[in-house]
C-alpha positions as CSV (number, residue, x, y, z in Angstrom):
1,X,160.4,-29.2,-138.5
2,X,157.4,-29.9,-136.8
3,X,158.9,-33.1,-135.5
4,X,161.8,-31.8,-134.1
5,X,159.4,-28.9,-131.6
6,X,157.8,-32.1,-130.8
7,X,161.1,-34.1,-129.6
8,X,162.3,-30.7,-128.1
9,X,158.4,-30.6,-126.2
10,X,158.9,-34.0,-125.2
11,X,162.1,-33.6,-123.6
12,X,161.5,-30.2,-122.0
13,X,158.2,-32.3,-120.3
14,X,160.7,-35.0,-119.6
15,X,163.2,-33.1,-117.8
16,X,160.5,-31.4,-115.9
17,X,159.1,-34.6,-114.8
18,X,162.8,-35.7,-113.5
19,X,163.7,-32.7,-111.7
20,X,160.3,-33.0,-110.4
21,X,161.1,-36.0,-108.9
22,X,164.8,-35.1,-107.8
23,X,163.0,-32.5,-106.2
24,X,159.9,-34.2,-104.3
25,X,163.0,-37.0,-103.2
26,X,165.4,-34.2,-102.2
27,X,162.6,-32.7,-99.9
28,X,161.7,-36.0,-98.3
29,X,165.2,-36.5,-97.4
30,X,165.5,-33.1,-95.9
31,X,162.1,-33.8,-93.7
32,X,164.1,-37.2,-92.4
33,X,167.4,-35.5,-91.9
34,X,165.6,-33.1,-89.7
35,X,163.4,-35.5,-88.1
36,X,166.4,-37.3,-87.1
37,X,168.2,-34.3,-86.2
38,X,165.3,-33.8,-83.8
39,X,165.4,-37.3,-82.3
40,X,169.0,-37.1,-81.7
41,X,168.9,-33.8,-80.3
42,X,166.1,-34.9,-77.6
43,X,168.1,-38.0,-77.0
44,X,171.0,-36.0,-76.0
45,X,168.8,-34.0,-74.0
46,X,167.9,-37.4,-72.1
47,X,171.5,-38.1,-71.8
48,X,172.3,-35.1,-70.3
49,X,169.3,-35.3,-67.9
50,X,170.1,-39.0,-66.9
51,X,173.5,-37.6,-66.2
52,X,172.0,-34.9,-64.0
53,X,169.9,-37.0,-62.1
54,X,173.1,-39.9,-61.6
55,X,175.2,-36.6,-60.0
56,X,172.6,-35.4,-57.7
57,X,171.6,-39.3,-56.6
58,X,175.6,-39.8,-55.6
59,X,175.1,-36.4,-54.0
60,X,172.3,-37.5,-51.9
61,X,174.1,-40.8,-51.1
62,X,177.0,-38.6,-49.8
63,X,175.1,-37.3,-47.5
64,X,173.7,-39.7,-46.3
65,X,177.1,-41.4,-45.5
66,X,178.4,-38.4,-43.7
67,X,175.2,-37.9,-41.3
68,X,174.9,-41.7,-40.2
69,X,178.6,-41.6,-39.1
70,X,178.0,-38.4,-37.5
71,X,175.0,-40.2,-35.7
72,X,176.7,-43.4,-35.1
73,X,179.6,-42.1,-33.4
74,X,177.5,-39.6,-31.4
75,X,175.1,-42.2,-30.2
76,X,178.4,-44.8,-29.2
77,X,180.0,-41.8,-27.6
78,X,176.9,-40.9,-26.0
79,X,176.0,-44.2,-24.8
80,X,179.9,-44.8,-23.1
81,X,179.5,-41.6,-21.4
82,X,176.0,-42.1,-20.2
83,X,176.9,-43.8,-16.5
84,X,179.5,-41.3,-15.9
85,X,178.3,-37.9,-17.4
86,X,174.8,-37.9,-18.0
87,X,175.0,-34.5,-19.3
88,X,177.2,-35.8,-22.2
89,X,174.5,-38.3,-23.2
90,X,172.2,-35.6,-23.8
91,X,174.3,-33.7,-25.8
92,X,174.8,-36.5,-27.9
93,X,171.5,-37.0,-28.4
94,X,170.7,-32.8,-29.2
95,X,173.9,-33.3,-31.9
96,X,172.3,-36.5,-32.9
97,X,168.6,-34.8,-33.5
98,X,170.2,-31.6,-35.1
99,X,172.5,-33.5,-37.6
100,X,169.6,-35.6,-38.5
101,X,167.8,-32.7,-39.0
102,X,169.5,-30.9,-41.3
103,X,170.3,-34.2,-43.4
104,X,166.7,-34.2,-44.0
105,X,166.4,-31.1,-45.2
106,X,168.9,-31.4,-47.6
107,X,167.9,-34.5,-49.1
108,X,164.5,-33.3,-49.5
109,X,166.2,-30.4,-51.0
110,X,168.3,-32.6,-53.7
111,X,164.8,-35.3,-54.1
112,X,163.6,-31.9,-55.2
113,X,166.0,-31.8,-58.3
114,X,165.8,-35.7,-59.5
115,X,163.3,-35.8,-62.8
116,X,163.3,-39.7,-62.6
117,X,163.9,-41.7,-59.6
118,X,164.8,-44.8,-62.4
119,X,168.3,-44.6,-62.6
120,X,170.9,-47.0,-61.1
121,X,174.2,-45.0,-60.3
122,X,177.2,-45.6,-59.0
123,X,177.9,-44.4,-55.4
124,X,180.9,-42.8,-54.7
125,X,182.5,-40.0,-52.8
126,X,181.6,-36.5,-53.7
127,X,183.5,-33.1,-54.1
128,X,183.4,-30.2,-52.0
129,X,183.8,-26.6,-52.3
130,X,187.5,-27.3,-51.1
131,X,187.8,-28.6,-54.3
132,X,187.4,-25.6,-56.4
133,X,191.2,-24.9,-56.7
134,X,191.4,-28.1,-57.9
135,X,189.0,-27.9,-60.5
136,X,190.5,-24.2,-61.6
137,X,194.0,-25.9,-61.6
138,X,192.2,-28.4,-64.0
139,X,191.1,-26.2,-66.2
140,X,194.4,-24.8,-66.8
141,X,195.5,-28.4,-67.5
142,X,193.1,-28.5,-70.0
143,X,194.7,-25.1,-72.0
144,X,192.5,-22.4,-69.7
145,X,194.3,-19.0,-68.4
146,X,192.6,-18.9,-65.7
147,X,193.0,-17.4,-61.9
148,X,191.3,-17.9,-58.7
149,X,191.5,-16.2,-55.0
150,X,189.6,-16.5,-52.0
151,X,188.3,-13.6,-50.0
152,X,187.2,-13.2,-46.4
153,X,187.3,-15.8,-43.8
154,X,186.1,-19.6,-45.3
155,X,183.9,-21.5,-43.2
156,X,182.0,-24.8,-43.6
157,X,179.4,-25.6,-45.2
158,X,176.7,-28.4,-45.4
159,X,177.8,-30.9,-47.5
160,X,174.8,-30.1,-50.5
161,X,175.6,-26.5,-50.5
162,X,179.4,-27.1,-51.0
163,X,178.8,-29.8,-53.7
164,X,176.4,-26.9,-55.1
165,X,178.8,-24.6,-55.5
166,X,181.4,-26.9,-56.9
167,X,179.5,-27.9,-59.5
168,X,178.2,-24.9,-60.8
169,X,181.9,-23.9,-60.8
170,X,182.6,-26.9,-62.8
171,X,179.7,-26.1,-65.2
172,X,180.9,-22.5,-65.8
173,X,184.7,-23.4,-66.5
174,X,183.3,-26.0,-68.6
175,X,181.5,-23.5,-70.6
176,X,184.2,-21.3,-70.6
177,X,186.1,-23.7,-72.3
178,X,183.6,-24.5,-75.0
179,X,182.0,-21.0,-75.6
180,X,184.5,-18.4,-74.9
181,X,186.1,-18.3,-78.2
182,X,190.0,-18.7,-78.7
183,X,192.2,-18.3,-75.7
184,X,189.9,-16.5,-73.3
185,X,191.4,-15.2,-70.0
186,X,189.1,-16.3,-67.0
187,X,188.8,-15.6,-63.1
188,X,186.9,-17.2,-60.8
189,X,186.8,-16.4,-57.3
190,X,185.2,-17.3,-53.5
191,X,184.1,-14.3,-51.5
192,X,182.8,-15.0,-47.7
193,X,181.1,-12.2,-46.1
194,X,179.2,-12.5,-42.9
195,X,176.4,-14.1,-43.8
196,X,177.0,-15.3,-47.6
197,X,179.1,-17.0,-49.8
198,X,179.4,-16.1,-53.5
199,X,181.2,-17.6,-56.5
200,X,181.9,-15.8,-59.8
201,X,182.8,-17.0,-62.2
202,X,184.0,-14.9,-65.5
203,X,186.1,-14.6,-68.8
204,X,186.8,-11.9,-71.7
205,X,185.6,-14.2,-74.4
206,X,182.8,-14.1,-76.9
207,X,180.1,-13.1,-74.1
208,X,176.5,-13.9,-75.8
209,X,178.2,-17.3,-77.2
210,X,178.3,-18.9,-73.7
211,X,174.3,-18.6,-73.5
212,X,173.9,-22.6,-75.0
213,X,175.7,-24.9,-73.2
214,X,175.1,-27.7,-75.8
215,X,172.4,-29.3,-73.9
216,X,170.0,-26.9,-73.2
217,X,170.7,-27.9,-69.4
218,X,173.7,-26.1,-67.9
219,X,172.4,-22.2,-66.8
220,X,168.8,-24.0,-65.5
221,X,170.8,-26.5,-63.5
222,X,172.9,-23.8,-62.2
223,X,169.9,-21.8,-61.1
224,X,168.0,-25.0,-59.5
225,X,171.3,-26.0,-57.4
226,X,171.6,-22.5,-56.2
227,X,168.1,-22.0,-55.4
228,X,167.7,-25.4,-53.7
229,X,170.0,-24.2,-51.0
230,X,168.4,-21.0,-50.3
231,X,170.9,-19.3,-53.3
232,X,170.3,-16.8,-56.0
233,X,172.0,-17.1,-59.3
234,X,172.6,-14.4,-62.2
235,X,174.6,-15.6,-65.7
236,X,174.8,-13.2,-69.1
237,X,177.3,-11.7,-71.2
238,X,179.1,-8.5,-69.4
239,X,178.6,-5.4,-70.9
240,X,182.6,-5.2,-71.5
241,X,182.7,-8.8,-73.3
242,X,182.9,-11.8,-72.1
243,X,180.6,-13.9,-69.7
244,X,179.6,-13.6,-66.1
245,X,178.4,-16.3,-63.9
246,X,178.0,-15.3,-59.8
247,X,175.8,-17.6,-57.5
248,X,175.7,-16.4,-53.7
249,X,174.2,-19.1,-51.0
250,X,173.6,-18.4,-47.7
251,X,176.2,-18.7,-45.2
252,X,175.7,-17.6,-41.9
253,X,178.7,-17.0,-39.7
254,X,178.9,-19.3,-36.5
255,X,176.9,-22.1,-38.3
């Protein structure tokens, strides 16, 4: 009898010691699982960084492009027309010195937004805030309801605020797509007044669930494109459901 508590002792110590180890192993692999769960997610964080700062750089190189032709042609127009209109040449050179101006300002503007000047990208032409019903009629290719109308007279813009304000419509869509919940209805919409512009973007879907973008990246960039140009830009769940993005910039009438 006694020899049988024993072998029952001995195993009941046994099994201790084994789910002692199971256990002791199961806990190391949680701490690596979430280790690794942490690199990856800051690695994706990178990514989506990287990706940021290759946008804004083709941004920049845009333009860049668009005020040196402004400037060349100015300057060859200018310089034809010096010997016959001397007045011309001056203007030429005021267009030349404003342009160059305002380039400068923008691309201190966008320099303002790069993390990491290390990045090679690929330079290429960049969209516009003509581009926006484009982008919506994307979206509905992509399985969106969504509608979009302009109100009040459009003017232009300089080229960073339009590129702005297409890609914080971009991003918004985007999250509509992967936040709202199950086919959300959206609206997006331009309104000019005299002396703004203002985009909103919103849907009737889950609201609060739009908050993470995935990345940790998409609302802040939002903000820091709008704000760069002089913007303001609000984004939160509406009190009626869904999700409400709206960025005004600065548009001054006769600019």
């Amino acid at each position: 009898m006694e020899w049988a508590w024993f072998a029952v002792a001995l195993a009941t110590g046994a099994l201790a010691v084994w789910l002692g180890v199971r256990l002791a192993r199961a806990r190391r692999t949680i701490a690596d699982l979430e280790a690794q769960l942490a690199r990856d997610t800051e690695a994706e964080r990178a990514l989506a960084a990287a990706a940021e700062r290759a946008r804004i750089a083709r941004e920049m190189h845009d333009v860049v492009a668009h005020t040196l032709s402004v400037v060349v042609a100015q300057a060859d127009g200018g310089r034809f027309a010096a010997e016959a209109d001397p007045a011309a040449a001056t203007r030429s050179l005021a267009t030349i010195g404003e342009v160059g101006r305002a380039a400068l300002a923008e691309m201190r503007s966008l320099l303002g937004l790069l993390r990491d000047g290390n990045d090679e990208v690929a330079l290429g032409p960049q969209p516009s805030i003509d581009d926006i019903p484009a982008l919506v009629a994307s979206s509905r290719e992509r399985g969106l309801d969504v509608s979009f109308v302009t109100t009040g007279t459009p003017r232009t813009l300089p080229i960073g605020a339009g590129l702005a304000l297409y890609r914080i419509a971009q991003e918004a869509l985007t999250n509509v797509i992967k936040h709202a919940g199950p086919s959300p209805q959206a609206y997006a919409q331009l309104t000019w007044t005299p002396d703004a512009v203002t985009l909103t973007v919103s849907d009737d879907g889950r609201g609060a669930a739009a908050r993470n973008d995935g990345a940790g990246l998409g609302l802040a960039g939002m903000r820091e494109r709008a704000s760069v140009f002089g913007g303001t830009l609000s984004a939160g769940p509406r009190a009626g459901g869904g999700f409400l993005v709206r960025a005004a910039l600065p548009a001054p009438q006769g600019r």
